[in-house]
C-alpha positions as CSV (number, residue, x, y, z in Angstrom):
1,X,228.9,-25.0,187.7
2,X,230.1,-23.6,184.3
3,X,230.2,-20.2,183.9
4,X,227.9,-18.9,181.3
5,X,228.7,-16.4,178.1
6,X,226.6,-13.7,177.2
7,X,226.4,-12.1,174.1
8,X,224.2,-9.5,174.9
9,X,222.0,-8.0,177.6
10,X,218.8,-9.6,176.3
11,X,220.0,-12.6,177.4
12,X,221.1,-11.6,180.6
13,X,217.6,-10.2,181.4
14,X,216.0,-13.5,180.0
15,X,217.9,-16.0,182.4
16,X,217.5,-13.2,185.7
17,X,214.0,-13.3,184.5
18,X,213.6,-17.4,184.7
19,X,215.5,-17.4,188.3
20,X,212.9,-15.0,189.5
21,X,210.4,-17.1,188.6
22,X,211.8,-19.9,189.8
23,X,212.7,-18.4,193.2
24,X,208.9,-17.8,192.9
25,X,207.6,-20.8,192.7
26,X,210.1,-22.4,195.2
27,X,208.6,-20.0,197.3
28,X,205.1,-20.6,196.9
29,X,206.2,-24.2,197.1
30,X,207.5,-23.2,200.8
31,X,204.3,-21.6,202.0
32,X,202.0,-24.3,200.4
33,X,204.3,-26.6,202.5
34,X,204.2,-24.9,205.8
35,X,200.3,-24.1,205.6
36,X,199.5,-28.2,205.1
37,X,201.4,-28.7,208.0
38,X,199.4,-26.3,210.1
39,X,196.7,-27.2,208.9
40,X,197.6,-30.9,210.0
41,X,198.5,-29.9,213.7
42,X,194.7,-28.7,213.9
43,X,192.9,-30.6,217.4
44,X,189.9,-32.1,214.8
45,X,192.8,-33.6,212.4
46,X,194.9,-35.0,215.6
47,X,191.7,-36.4,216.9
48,X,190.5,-37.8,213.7
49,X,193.8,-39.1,212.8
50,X,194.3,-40.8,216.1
51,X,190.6,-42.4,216.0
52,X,191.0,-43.3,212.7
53,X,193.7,-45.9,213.7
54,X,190.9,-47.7,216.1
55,X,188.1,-46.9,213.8
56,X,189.6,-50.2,210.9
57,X,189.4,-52.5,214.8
58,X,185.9,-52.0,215.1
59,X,183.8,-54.5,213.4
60,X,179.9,-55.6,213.8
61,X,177.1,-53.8,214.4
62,X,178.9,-51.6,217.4
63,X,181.7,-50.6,215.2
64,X,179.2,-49.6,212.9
65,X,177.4,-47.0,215.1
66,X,181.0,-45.8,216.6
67,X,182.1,-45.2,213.1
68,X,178.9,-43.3,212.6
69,X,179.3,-41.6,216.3
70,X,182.6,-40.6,216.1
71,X,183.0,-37.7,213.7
72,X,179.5,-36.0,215.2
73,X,181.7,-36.4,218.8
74,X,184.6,-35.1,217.4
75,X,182.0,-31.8,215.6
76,X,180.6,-31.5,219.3
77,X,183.9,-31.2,220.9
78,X,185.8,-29.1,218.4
79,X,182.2,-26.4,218.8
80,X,182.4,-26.8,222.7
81,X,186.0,-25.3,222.8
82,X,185.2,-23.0,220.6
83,X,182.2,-21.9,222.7
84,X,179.9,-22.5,220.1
């Protein structure tokens, strides 16, 4: 990395000013990150995401109604532990 030259203080302030920033948004980047992961590990995603695999095998008139079935099972289950 070359080292820069300054000419005055201005110009100083102006570039600590843009690495702030850009801290920021690496930051926010970070968070936004972290929260879709959580928000992935959540039991009605896991569920969903593992049925979801089975739900492209299911063909017919039976896969039809266990497409339809399966996210008011997955709804009933996520309120139960809940206590709902």
């Amino acid at each position: 990395m070359a080292t820069k030259k300054y000419s005055s203080y201005a110009q100083i302030e102006r570039e600590l000013e843009i690495l702030k920033i850009e801290k920021e948004i690496s930051y926010q980047k970070l968070v936004f990150g972290i929260q879709k992961t959580k928000d992935s590990f959540t039991p009605k995603n896991l569920v969903s995401g593992f049925l979801g695999s089975f739900k492209t095998g299911f063909q017919g008139s039976y896969g039809t109604i266990i497409n339809l079935a399966i996210p008011f099972i997955i709804k009933w289950v996520t309120n139960k532990k809940r206590g709902c």
